[in-house]
DSSP file (Angstrom, degrees, kcal/mol; ACC not computed):
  #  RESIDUE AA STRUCTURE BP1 BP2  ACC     N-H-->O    O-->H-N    N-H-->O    O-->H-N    TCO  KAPPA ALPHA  PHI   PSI    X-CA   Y-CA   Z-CA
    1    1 A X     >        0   0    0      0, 0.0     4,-2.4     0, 0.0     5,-0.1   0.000 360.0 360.0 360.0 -24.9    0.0    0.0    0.0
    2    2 A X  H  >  +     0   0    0      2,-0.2     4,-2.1     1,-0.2     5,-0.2   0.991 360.0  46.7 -68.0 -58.7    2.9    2.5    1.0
    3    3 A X  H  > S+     0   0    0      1,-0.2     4,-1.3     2,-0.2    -1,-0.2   0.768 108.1  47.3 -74.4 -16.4    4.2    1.9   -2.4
    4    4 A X  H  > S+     0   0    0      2,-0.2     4,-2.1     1,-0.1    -2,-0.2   0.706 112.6  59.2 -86.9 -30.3    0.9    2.3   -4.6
    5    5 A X  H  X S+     0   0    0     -4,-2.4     4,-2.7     3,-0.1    -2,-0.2   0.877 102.1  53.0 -60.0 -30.0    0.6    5.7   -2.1
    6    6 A X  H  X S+     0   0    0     -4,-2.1     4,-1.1     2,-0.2    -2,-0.2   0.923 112.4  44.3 -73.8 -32.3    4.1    7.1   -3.5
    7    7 A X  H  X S+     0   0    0     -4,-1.3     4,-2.6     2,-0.2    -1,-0.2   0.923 105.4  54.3 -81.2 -45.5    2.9    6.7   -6.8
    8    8 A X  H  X S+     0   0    0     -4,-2.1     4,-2.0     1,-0.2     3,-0.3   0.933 117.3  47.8 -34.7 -51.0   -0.5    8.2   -6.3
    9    9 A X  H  X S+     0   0    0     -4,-2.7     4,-0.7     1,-0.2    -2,-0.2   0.733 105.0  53.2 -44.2 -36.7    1.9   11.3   -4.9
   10   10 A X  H  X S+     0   0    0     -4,-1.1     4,-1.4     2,-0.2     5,-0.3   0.756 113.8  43.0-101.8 -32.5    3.9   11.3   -7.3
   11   11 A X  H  X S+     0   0    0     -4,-2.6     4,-2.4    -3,-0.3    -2,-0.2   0.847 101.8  62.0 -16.8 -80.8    0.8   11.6   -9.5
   12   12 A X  H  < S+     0   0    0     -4,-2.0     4,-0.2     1,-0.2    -2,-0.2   0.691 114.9  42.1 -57.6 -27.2   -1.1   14.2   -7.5
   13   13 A X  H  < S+     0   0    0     -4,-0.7     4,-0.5     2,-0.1    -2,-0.2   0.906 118.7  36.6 -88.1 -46.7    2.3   16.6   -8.3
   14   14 A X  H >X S+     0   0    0     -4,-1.4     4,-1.2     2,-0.1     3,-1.1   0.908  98.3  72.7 -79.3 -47.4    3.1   15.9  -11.8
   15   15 A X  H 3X S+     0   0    0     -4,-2.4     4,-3.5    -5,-0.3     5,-0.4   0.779  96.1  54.8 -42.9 -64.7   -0.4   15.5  -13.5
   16   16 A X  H 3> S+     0   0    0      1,-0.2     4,-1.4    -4,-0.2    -1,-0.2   0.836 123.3  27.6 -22.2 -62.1   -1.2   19.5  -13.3
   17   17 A X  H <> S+     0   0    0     -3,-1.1     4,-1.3    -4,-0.5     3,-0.3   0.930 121.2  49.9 -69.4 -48.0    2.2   20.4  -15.1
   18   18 A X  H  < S+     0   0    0     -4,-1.2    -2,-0.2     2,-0.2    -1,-0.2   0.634 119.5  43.6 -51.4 -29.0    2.8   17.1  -17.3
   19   19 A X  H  < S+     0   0    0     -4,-3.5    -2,-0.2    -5,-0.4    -1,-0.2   0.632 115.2  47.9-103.7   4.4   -1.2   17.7  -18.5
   20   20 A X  H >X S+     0   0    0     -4,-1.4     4,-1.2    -5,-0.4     3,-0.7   0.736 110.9  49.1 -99.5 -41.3   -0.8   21.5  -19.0
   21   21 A X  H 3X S+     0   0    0     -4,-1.3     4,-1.5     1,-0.3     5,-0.2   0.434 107.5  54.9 -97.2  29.3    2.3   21.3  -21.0
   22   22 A X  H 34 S+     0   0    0      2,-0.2    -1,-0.3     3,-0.1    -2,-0.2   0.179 107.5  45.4-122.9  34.8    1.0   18.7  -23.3
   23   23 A X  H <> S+     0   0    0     -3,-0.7     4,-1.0     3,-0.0     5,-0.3   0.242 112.8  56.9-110.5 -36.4   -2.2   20.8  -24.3
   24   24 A X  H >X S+     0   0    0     -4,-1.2     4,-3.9     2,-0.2     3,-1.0   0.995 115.8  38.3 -56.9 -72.1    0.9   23.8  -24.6
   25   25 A X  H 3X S+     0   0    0     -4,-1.5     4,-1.1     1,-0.3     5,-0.2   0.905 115.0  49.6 -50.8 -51.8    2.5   21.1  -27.2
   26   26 A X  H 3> S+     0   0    0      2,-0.2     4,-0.5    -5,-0.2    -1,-0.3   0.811 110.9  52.0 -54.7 -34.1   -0.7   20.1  -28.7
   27   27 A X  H <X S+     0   0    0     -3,-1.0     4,-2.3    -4,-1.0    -2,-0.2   0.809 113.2  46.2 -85.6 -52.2   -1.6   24.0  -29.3
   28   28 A X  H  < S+     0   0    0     -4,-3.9    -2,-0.2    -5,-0.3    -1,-0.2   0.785 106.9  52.0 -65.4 -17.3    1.6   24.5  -30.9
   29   29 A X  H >X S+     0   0    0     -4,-1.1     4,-1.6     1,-0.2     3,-1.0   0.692 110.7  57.5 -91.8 -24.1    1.5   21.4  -33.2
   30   30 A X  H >X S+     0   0    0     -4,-0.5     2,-2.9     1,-0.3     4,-1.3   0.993 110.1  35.9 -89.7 -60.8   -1.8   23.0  -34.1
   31   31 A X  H 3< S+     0   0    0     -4,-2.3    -1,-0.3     1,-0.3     9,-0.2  -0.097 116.5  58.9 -97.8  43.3   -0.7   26.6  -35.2
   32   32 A X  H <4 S+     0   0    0     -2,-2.9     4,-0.3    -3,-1.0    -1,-0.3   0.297 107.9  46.3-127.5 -46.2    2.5   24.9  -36.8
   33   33 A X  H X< S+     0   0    0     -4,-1.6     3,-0.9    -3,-1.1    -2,-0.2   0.944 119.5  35.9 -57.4 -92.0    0.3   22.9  -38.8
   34   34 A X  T 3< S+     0   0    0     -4,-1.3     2,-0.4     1,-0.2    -3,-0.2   0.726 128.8  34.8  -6.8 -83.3   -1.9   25.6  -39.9
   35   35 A X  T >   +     0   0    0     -5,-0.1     3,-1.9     1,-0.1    -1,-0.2  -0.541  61.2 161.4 -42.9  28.7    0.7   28.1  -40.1
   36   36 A X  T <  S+     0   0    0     -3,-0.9    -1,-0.1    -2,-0.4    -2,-0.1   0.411  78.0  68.5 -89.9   5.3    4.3   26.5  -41.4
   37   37 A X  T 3  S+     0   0    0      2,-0.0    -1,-0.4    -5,-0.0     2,-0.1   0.905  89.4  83.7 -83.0 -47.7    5.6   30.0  -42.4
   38   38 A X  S <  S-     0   0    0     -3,-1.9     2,-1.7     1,-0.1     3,-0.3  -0.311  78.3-145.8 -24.3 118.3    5.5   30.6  -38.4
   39   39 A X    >>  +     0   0    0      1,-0.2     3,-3.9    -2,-0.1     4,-1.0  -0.306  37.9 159.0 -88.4  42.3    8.5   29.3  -36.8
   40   40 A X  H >> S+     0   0    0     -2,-1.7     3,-1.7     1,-0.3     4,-0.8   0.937  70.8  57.1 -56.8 -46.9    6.4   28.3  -33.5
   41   41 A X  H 34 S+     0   0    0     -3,-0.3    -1,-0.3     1,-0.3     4,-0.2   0.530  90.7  63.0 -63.5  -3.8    8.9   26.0  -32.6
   42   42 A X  H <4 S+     0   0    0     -3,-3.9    -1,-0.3     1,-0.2    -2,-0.2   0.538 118.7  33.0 -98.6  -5.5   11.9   28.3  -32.4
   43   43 A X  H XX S+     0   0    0     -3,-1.7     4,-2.5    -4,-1.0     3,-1.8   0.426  91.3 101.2-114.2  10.2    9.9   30.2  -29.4
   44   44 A X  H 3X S+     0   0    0     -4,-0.8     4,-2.8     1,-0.3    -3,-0.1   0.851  84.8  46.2 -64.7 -20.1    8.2   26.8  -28.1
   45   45 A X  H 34 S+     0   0    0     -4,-0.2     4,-0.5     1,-0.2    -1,-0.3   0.321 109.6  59.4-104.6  21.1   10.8   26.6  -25.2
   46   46 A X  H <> S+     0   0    0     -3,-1.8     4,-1.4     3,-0.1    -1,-0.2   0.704 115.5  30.7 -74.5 -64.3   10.1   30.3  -24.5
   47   47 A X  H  X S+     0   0    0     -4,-2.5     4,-5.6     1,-0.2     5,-0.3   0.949 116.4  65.1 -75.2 -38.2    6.6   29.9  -23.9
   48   48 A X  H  X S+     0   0    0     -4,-2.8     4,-0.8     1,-0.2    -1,-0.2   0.831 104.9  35.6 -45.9 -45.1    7.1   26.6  -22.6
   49   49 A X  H  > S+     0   0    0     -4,-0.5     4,-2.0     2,-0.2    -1,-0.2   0.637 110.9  64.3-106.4  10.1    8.8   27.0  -19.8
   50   50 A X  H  X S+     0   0    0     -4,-1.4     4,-1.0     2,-0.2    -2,-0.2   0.885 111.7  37.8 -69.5 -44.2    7.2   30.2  -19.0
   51   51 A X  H  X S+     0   0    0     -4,-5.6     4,-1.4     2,-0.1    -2,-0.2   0.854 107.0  64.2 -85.6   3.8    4.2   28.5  -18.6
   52   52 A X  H  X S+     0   0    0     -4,-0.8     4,-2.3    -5,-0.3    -2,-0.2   0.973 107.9  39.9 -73.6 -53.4    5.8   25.9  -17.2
   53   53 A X  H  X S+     0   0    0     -4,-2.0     4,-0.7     2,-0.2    -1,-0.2   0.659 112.8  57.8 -68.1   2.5    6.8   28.3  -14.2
   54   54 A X  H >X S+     0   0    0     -4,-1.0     3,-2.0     2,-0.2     4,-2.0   0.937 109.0  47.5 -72.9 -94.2    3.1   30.0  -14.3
   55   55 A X  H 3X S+     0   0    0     -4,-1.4     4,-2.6     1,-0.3    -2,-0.2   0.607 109.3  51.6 -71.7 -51.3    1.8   26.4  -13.7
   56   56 A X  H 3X S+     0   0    0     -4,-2.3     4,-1.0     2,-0.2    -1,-0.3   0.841 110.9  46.3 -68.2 -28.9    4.2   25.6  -10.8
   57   57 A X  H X< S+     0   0    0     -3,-2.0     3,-0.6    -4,-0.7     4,-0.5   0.937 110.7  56.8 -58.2 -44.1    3.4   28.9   -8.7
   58   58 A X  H 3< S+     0   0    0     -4,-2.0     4,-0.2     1,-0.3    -2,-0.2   0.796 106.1  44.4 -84.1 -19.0    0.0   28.1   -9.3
   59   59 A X  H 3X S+     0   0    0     -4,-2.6     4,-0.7     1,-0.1     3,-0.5   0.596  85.5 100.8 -86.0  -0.2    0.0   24.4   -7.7
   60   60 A X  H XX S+     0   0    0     -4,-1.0     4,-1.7    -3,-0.6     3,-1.0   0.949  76.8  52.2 -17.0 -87.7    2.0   25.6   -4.7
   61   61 A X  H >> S+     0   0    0     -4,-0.5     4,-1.0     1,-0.2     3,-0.8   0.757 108.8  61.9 -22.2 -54.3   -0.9   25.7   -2.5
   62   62 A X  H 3> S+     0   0    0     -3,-0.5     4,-1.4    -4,-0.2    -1,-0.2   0.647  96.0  52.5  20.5 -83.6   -1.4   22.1   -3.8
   63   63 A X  H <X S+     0   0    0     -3,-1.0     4,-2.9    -4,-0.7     5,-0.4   0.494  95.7  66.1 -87.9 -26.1    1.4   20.8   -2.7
   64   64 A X  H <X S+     0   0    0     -4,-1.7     4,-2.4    -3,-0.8    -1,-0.3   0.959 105.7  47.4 -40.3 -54.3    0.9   21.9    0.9
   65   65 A X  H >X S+     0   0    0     -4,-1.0     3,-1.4     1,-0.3     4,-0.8   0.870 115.1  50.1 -67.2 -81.5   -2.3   19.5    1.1
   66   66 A X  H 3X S+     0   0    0     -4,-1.4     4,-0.9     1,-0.3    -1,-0.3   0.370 108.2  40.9 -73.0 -14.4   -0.2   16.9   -0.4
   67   67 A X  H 3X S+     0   0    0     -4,-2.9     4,-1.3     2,-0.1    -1,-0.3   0.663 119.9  62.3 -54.8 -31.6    3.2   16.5    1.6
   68   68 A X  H <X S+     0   0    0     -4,-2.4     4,-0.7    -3,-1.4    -2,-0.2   0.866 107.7  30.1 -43.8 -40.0    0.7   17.1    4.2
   69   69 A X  H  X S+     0   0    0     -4,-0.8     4,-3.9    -5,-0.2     3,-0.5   0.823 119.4  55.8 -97.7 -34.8   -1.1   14.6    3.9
   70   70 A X  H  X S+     0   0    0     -4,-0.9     4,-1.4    -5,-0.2    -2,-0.2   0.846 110.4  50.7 -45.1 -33.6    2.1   12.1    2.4
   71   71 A X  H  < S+     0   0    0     -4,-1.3     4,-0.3     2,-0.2    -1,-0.2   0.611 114.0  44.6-135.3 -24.1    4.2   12.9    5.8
   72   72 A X  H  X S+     0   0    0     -4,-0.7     4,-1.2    -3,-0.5    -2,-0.2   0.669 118.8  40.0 -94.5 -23.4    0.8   11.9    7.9
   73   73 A X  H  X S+     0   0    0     -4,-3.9     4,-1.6     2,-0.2    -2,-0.2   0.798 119.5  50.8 -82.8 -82.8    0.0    8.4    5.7
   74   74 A X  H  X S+     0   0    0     -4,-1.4     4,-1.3    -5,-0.3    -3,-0.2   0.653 105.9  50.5 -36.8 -12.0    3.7    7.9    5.8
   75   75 A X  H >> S+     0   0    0     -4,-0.3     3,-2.7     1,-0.2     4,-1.1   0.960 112.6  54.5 -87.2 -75.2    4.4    8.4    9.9
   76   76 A X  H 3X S+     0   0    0     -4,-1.2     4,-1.7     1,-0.3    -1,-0.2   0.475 103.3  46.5 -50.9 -13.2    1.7    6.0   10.3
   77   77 A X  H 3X S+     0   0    0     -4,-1.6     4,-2.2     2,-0.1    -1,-0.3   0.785 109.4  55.3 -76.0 -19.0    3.0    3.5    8.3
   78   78 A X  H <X S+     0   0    0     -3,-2.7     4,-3.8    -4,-1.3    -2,-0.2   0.993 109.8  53.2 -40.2 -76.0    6.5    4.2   10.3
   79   79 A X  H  X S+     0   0    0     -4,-1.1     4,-0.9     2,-0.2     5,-0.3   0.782 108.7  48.7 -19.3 -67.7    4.2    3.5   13.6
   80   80 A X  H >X S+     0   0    0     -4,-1.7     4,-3.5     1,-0.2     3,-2.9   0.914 109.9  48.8 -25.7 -86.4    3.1    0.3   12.2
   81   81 A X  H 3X S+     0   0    0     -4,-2.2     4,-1.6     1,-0.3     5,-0.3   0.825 112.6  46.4  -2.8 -73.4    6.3   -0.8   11.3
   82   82 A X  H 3X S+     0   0    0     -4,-3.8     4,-1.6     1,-0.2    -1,-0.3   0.786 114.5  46.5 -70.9  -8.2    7.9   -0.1   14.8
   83   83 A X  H <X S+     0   0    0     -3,-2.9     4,-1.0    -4,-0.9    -2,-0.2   0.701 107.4  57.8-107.3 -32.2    5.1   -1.6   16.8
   84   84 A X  H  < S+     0   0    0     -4,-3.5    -2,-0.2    -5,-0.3    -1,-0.2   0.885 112.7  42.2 -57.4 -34.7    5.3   -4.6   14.3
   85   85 A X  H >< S+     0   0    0     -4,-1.6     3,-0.8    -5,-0.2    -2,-0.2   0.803 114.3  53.9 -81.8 -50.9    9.3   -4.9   15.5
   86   86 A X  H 3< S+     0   0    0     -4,-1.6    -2,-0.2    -5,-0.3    -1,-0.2   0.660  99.6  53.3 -69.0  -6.5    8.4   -4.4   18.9
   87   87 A X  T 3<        0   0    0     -4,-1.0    -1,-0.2     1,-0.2    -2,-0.1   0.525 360.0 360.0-100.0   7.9    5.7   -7.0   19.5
   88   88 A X    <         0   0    0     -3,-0.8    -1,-0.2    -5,-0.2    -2,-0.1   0.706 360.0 360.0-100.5 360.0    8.4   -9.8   18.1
């Protein structure tokens, strides 16, 4: 369970950014398409990781609830653990 929680975590952090810049890519492939006398790809890492730091300010708050809540699932599985060692 510990380990299907890290991944959920790992989840709950990434998705926001991972699903944001791949509507950013998708948007660009679009007006690339459309457009091929535009050179969108010689400013895609401009915009990208501008919105890529946009996107990480804005899950801050986020990330509170979830090391929060990681650092309370994980101490109780510590507990377990030591009371499992101690009863043997």
């Amino acid at each position: 369970t510990t380990l299907l929680f890290a991944i959920t975590s790992a989840v709950e952090i990434a998705l926001p950014l991972m699903g944001s810049l791949f509507i950013i890519n998708f948007v660009l492939i679009l007006i690339a398409k459309n457009a091929p006398q535009l050179n969108v790809f010689m400013n895609a890492y401009v915009i990208k990781i501008t919105c890529g730091i946009l996107f990480i300010a804005m899950s801050v708050p986020m990330l509170g609830y979830v090391f929060k809540n990681m650092t309370d699932v994980l101490l109780e599985e510590y507990t377990k653990l030591f009371n499992f060692f101690l009863t043997m």
